[in-house]
N, C-alpha and C positions, 0 to 999 in steps of 0.2 A: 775212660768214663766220658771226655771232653767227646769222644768220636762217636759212644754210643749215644749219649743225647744228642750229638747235630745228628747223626742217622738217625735218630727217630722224632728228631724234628723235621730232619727232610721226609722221610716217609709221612709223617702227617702233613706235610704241605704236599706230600703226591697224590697221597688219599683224598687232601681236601679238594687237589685242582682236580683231579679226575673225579670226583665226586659230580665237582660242579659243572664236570664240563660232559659227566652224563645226563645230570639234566638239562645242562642246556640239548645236547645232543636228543635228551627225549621230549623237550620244547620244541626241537626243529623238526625230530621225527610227527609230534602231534601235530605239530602246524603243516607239515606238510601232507598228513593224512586228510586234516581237516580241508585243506586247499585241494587237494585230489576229490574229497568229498564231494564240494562246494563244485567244481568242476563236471562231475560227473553228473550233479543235481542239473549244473547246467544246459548239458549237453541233454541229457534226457526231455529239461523242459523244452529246448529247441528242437528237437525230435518230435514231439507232442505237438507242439506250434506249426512245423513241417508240415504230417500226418494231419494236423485239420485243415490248413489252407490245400492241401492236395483234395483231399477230401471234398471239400467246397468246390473245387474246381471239376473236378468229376461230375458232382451232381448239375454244377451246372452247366457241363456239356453233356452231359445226357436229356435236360432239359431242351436243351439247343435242337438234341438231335429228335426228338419229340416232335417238337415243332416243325423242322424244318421235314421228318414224315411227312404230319399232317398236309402242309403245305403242297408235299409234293402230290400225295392225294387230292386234293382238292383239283389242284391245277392238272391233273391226269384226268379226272371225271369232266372235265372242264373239255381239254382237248379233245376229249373221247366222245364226250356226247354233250354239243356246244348248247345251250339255252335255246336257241332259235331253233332247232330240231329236235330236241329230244322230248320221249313219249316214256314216262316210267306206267306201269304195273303194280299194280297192290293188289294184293289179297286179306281178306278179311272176313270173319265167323260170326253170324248171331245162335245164340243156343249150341243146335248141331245135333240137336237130340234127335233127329231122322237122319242124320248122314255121319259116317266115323271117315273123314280126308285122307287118302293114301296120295292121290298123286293129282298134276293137273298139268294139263301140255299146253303151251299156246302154240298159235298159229297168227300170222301178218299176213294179209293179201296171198293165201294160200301155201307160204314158207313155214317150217317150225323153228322156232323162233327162242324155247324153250322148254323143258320138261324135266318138272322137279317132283322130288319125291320127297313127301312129310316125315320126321319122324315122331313118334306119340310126346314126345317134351314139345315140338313146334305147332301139334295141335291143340296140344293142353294150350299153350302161350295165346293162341288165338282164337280160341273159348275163351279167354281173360280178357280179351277186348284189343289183342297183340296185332299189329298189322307189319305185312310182313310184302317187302318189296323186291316182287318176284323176278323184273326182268325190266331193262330199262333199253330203248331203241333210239337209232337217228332215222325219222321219216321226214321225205320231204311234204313239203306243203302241197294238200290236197284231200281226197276220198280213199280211207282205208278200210278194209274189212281186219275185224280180230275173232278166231274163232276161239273160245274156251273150254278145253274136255277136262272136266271132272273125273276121276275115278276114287271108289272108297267103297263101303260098306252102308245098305243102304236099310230101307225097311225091313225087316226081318230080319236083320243082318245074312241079307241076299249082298251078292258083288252087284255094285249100280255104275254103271257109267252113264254121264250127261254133258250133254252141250250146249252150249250155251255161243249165241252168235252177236255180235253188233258193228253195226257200219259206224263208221264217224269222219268229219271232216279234220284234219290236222289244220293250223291257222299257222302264224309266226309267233312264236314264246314255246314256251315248256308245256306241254299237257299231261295229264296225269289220270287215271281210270284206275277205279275199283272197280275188284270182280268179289262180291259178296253171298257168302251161302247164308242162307236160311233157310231155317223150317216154314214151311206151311201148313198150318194148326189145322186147318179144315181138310185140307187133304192129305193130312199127316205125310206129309211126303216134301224131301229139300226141295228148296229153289236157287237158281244159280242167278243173279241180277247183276250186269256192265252197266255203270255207269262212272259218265266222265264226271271231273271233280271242278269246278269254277274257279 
């Protein structure tokens, strides 16, 4: 009787220690979920943290490279056609209800120089008051001739081709000439006008 009480006194002291030592055991297995958690919470936030400061750095070297385009732009137009020689081109539309623009060629001192052809969104544009910068040149200093051929659709929506002629002196700076169509109301019929800009 003596043996089966200490045996089931010692089976309740086995019970009790292993009881307690599965909770501890499930205290340390939680804590260490919770630390695995906390961890993982971590890592993810420094991922996060990572992913925006890369982010940020992206954008701002994409900015970088924006600019330093531009820049290079600039300084190409620059190189290419210095201030002291260059002669830009514009074209420009009033009305245009006697002329539909297809195309317009220039000429420099008897060279062609360029020859562009409209499409109907770039004449709408310039019926809306759009000026449109057709061709830019280095002359030296001196007496140029520029001839202007028009080609389009004219009165009657007949094919019209016109010319248009002007001499000019180049100086030192930058010059710049619009070639301008308009109507002419009393003889219902385009006009082509070169003139240089101040």
């Amino acid at each position: 009787m003596t043996r089966i009480r200490f045996s089931s006194i010692a089976l309740a002291s086995i019970l009790w220690v292993s009881g307690a030592f599965a909770q501890d055991l499930a205290l340390l297995d939680s804590g260490a979920v919770l630390a695995e958690a906390q961890s993982t919470e971590y890592e993810e936030a420094q991922a996060r943290a990572e992913f925006r400061s890369l982010d940020q750095d992206v954008q701002s070297l994409k900015k970088e490279v924006l600019d330093l385009n531009r820049d290079l732009f600039l300084l190409e137009e620059e190189l290419l056609f210095p201030a002291n020689s260059q002669v830009a081109f514009f074209i420009s539309m009033d009305v245009g209800e006697y002329f539909d623009l297809d195309a317009i060629k220039l000429k420099i001192d008897g060279k062609d120089v360029s020859n562009y052809l409209y499409t109907e969104r770039e004449v709408s544009a310039l019926h809306r008051g759009g000026v449109h910068r057709m061709h830019m040149e280095n002359l030296k200093v001196g007496d140029h001739e520029l001839v202007a051929v028009f080609t389009g659709k004219g009165p009657n929506v007949r094919d019209y081709r016109r010319g248009a002629t002007m001499n000019f002196k180049k100086g030192i700076g930058a010059k710049y000439v619009e070639l301008k169509i308009t109507d002419r109301v009393t003889k219902q019929q385009p006009e082509f006008i070169i003139k240089e800009w101040e």
